[in-house]
N, C-alpha and C positions, 0 to 999 in steps of 0.2 A: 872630476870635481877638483877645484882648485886645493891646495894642502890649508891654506886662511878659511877658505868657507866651512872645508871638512873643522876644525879645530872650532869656527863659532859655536857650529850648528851641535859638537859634543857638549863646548861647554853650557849651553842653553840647554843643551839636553839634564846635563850634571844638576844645572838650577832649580829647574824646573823639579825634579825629583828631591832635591833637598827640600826646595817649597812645601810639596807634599807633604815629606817625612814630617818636616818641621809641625806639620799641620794637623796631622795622625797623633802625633806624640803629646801635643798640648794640652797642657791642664786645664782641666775643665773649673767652675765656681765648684765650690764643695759640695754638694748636693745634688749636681747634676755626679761630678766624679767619684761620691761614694753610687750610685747609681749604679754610672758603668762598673764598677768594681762588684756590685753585687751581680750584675746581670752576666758577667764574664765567669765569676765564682759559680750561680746557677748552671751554667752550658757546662761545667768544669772544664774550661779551658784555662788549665792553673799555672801555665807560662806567663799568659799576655796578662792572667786577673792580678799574680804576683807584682807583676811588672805597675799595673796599675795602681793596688795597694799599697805601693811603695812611694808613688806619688803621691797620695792621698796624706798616708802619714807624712810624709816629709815638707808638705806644704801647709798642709792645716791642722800640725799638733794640738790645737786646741779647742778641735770639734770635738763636740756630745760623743761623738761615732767613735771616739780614735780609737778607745781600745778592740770595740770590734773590728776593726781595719787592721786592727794589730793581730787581733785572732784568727782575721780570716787571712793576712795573708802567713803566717806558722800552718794554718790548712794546706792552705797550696802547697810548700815546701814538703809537707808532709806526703801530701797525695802524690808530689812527684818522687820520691824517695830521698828528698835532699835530709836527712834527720839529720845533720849537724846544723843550716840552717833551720830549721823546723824546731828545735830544741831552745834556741838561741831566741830566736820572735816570739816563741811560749814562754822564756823566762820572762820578757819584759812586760808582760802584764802584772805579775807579782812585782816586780823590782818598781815598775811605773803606775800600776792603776791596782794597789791591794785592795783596793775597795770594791772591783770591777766584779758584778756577778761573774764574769768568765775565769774570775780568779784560779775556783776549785779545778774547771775544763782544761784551762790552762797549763797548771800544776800538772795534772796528770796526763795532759799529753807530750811535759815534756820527759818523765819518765817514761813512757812509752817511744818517745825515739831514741831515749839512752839506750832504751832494753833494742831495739830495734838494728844499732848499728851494731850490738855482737854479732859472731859468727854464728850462723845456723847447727854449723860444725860442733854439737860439744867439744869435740878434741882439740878447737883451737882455743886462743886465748879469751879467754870469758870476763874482763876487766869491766867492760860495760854492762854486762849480765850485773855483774856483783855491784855496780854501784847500784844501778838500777833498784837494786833490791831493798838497799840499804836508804833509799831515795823514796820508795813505796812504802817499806814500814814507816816510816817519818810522817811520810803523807795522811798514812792511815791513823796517826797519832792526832794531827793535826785536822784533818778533814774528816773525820769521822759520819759525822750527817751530811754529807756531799752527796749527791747524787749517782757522784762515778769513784765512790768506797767501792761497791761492789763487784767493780771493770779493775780496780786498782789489787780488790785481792785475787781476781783471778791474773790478773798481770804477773801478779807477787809470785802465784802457783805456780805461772808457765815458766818464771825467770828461775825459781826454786829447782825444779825441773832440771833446766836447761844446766845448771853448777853439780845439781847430786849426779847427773848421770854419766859425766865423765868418772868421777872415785867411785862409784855403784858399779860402774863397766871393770872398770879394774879389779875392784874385791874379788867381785862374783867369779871375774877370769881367774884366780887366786884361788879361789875354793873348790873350784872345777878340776885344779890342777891340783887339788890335797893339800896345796900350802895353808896353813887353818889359819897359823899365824899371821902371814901377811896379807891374806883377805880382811881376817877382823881389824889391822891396821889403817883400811880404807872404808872398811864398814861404820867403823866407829866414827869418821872425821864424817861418812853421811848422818849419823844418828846424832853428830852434836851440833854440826850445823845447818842441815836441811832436813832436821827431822817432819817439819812439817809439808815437806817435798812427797809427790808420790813414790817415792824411792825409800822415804823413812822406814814405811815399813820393810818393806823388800829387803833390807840394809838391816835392820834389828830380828829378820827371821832369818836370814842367812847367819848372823853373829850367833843365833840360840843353835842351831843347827849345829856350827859347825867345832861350837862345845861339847855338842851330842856327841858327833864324831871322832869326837879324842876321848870321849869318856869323862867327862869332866861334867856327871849328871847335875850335879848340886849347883855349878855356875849357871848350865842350858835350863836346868827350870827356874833360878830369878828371872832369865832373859825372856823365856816365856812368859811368865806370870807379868812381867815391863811390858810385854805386847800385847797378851788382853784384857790390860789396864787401858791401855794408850787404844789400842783397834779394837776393838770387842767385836766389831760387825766386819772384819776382813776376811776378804777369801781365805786367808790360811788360820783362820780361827778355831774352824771345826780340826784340822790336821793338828796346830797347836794345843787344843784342849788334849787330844789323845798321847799326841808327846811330852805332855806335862804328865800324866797320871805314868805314863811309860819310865819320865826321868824320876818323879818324885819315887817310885817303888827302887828301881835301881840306886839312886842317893843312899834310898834306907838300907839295902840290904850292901852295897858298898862299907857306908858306916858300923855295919854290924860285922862284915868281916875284919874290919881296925880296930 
């Protein structure tokens, strides 16, 4: 084959397939293209349906639809693990459509990629953990009869969680090792700022404990008596009742020998 026929016959080849693409790629009237956007969202195939949402908003900002087009595509990103995009297309509903019922959905799914891009790792850096948190209470301040209040405080819980259990792993490692002092040093940073973490208490019975342990009865039963004020129904309830009537006698007869 001649080297001119070989070079037409690519380039018609080259044509012809841009034609296609050209053809594949094109915006639909809005109605039919929020359409394919839902129907591509349905299959979850959330490359191509992102891809298409993206169209949709950018060509017809002032359909009925656009904030759902807006929600669904922060879905996609989400579903594919992009949470910095994902986070970013959930803000614009609030920023753009506050009026948008998806407003409240919105809000809290983009706390939920904040919480999302921390480390699983407690021991690494937990920056998105902790805004997240700070991001949820706010939420729960402001959305209160939302529907997803109640996804937002178990969110709150798991991000709660995820900050006490790095200073909760420490203390406890401290207490293990007799250092009484420097456990309650990390005990204490759980009990004032994650008390509400499943770690609070863990965190505020190891502190009455490890009072116990140095003898220092009179301190280990106010910390008891703070714990079945606060947990009254915790596993270590029934052990704490018995270590309080244990410290409260020892205090007294402590005191009696001064």
């Amino acid at each position: 084959m001649r080297p001119l026929t070989l070079l037409f016959l690519l380039l018609l080849a080259l044509g012809c397939g841009g034609a296609r693409d050209e053809k594949e790629e094109a915006v639909l009237p809005a109605p039919e293209q929020m359409t394919r956007c839902r129907q591509l969202f349905e299959k979850k195939k959330w490359a191509k349906a992102s891809s298409e949402l993206s169209k949709m908003i950018l060509n017809y900002p002032g359909h009925p639809a656009i904030d759902t087009a807006q929600f669904m595509l922060g879905v996609t990103y989400f579903r594919q693990e992009l949470f910095i995009l994902a986070a970013e297309e959930f803000r614009k509903i609030n920023r753009n459509f506050p009026s948008s019922p998806l407003a409240c959905q919105a809000e809290y799914y983009t706390h939920y990629s904040q919480f999302l891009l921390a480390p699983k790792n407690p021991a690494y850096d937990q920056k998105d953990a902790a805004a997240a948190v700070e991001a949820l209470r706010g939420f729960l301040e402001e959305w209160a009869g939302c529907a997803y209040a109640d996804s937002a405080r178990a969110l709150l819980a798991m991000a709660l969680d995820r900050l006490a259990k790095k200073d909760f792993s420490i203390g406890r490692l401290y207490f293990k090792m007799g250092d009484y002092t420097a456990a309650r040093i990390y005990l204490q940073g759980v009990i004032d700022e994650y008390g509400e973490s499943n770690f609070g208490a863990e965190a505020l019975y190891l502190f009455a404990l490890s009072l116990e342990k140095e003898k220092k009865f009179a301190e280990a039963r106010a910390k008891y008596e703070a714990f079945l004020s606060l947990y009254p129904g915790h596993k270590h309830s029934g052990e704490v009742r018995e270590r309080l009537k244990k410290n409260s006698d020892l205090a007294a007869l402590e005191a009696a020998k001064k």
